[in-house]
Backbone bond lengths (Angstrom), bond angles and torsions (degrees), N, CA, C in turn:
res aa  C-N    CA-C-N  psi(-1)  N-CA   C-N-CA  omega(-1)  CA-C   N-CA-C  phi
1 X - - - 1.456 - - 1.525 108.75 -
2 X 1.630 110.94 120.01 1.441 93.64 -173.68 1.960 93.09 -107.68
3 X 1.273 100.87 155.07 1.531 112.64 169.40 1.808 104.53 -115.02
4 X 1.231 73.12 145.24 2.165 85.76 162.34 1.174 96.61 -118.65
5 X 1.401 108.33 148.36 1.369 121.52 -165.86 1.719 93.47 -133.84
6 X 1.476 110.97 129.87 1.315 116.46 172.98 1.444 117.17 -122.45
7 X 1.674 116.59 154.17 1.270 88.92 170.01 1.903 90.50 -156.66
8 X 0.960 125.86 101.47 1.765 143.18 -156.13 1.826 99.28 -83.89
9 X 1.033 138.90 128.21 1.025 162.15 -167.49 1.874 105.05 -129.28
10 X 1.607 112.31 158.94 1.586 95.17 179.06 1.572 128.47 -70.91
11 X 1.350 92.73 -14.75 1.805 100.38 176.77 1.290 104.53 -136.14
12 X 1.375 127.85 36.50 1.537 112.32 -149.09 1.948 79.93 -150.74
13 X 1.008 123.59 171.84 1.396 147.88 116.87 1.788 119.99 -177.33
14 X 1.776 89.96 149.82 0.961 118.39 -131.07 1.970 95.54 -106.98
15 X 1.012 128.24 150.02 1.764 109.51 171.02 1.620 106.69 -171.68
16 X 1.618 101.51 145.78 1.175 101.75 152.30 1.327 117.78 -121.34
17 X 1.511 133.68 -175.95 1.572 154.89 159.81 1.238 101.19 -115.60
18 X 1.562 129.99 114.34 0.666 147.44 157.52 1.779 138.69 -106.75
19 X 1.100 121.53 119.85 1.838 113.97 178.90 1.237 92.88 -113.50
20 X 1.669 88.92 123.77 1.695 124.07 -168.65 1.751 95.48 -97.06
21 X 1.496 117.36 -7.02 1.690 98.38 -173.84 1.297 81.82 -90.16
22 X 1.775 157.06 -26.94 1.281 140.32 -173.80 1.182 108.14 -98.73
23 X 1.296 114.42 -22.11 1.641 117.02 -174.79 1.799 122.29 66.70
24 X 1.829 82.30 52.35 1.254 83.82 -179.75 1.473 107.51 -148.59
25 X 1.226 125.51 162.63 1.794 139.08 -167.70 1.353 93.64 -82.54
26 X 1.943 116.31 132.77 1.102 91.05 174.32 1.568 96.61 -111.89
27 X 0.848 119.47 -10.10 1.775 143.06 -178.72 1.854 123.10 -150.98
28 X 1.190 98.85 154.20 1.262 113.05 -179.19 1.427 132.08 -169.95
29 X 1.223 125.24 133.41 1.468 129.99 -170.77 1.206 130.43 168.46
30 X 1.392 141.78 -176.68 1.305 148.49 -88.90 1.424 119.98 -172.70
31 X 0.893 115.08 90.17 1.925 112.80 166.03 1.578 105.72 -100.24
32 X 1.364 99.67 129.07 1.036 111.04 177.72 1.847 122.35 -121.80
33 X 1.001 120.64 129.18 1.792 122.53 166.92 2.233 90.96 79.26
34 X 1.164 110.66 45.97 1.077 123.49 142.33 1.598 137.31 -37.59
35 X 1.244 99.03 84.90 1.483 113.74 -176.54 1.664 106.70 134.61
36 X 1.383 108.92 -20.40 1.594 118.00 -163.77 1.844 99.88 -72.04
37 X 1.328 117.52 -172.17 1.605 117.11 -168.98 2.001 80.25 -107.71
38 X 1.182 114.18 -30.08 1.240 123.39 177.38 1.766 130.22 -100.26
39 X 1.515 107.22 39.05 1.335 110.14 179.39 1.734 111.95 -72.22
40 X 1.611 111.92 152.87 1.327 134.21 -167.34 1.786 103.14 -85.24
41 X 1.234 144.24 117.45 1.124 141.43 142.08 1.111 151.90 -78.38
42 X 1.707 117.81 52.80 1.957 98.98 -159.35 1.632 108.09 -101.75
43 X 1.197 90.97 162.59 1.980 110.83 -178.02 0.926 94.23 -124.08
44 X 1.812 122.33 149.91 1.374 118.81 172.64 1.471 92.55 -148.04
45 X 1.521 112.28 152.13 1.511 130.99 -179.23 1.321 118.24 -159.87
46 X 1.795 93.15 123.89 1.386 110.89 -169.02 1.609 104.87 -30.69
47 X 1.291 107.69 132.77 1.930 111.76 166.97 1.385 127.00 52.29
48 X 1.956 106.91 37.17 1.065 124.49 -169.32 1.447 93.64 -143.89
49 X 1.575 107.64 170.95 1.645 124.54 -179.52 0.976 97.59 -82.05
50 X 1.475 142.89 141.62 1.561 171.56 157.18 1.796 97.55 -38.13
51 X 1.256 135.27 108.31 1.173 124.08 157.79 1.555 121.20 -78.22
52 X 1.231 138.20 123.33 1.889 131.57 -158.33 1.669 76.92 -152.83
53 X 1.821 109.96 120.24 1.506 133.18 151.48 1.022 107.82 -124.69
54 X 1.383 126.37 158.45 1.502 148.88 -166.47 1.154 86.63 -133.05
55 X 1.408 130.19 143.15 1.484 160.23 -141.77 1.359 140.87 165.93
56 X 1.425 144.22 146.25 1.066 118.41 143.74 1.446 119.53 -86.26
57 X 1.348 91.23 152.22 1.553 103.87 -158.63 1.386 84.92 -130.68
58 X 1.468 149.71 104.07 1.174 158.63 -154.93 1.439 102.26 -86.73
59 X 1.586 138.01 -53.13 1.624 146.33 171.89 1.445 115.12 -166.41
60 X 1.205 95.44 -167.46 1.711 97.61 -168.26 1.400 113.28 -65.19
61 X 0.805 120.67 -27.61 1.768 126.92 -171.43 1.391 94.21 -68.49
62 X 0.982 134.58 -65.15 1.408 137.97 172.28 1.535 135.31 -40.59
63 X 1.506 96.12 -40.63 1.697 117.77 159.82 1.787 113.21 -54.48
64 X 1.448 90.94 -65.21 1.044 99.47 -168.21 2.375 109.67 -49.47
65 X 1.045 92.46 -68.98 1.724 105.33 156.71 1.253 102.78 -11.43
66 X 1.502 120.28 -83.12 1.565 124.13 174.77 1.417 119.39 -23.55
67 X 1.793 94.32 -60.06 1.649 90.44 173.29 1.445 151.23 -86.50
68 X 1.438 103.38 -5.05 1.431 121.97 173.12 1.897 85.62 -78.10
69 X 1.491 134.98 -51.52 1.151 114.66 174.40 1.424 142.32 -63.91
70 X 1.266 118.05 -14.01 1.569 146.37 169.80 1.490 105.49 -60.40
71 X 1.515 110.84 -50.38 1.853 125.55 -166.62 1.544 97.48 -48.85
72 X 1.968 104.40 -65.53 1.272 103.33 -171.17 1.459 135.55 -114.24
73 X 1.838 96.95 39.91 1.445 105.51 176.45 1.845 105.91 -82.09
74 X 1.251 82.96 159.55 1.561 95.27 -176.64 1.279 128.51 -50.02
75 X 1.111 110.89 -46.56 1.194 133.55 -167.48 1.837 111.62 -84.76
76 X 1.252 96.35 -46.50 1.519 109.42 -171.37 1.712 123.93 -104.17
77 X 1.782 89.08 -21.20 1.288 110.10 -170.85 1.936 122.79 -62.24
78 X 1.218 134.24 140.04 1.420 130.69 175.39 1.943 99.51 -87.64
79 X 0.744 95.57 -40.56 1.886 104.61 174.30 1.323 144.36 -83.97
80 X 0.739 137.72 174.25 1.629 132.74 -179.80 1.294 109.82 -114.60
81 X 1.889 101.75 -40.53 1.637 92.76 -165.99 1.494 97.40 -155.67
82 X 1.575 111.84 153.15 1.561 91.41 -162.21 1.902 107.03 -88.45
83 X 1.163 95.65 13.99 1.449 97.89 159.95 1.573 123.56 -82.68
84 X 0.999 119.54 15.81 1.504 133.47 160.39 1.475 102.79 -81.14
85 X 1.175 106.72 -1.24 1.912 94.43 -161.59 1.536 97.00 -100.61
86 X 1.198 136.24 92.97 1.402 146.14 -173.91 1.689 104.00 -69.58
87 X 1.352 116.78 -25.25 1.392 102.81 178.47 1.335 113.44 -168.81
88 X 1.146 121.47 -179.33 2.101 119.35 -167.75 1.711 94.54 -135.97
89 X 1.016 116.24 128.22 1.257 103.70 164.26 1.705 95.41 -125.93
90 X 1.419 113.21 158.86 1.570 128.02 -174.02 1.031 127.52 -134.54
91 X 1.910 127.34 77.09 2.114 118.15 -173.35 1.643 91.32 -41.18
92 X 1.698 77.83 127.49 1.699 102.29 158.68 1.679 91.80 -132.56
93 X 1.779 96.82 144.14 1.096 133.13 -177.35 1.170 129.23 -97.06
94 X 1.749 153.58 18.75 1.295 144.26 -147.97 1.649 104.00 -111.62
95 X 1.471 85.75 123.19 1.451 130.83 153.02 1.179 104.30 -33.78
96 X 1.166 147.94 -62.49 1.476 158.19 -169.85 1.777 102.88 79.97
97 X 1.395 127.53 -119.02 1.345 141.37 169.01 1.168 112.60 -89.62
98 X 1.128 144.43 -33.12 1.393 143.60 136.27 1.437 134.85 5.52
99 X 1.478 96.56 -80.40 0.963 115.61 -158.22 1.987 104.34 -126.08
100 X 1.141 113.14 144.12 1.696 99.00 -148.78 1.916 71.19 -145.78
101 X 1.196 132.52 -40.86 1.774 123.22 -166.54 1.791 100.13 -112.92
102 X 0.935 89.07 178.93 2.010 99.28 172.09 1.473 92.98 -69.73
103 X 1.314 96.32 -179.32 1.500 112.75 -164.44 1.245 92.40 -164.28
């Protein structure tokens, strides 16, 4: 069972791929400065070279795109098809009544 794991920040998001039947990472990485003409891109995979592009990366919709295409590119990809992806999970953050600003 593999999970993607997300976790969206305001200029940032963050993710792994994970297979929970071996219990192991199969990917992981990083957008960084989201929205900038110069946003950060890295992918990382166990016992592989670090992929890191600089880009504009216009917003999340776009990030995200990148990375559902990153999973199962050939070259870079851990997957074949994004039907390997058994599930999404997403850190959510609420303050509830508490808490109303960042902290």
């Amino acid at each position: 069972m593999n999970v993607l794991v997300v976790n969206c920040g305001s200029s940032s998001l963050k993710y792994q791929l994970l297979d929970m039947t071996t219990e192991t990472e199969l990917a992981k990485g990083l957008f960084e400065k989201i929205g900038d003409q110069d946003a950060i891109f890295t992918h990382k995979r166990p016992n592989a070279d670090k992929l890191e592009r600089v880009e504009p990366i216009l917003n999340h919709k776009e990030a995200l795109r990148i990375l559902l295409d990153i999973l199962v590119d050939a070259e870079y990809g851990v997957i074949k098809s994004m039907d390997e992806i058994d599930a999404v999970g997403h850190r959510v953050v609420h303050g509830g009544e508490k808490f109303a600003d960042s902290v």
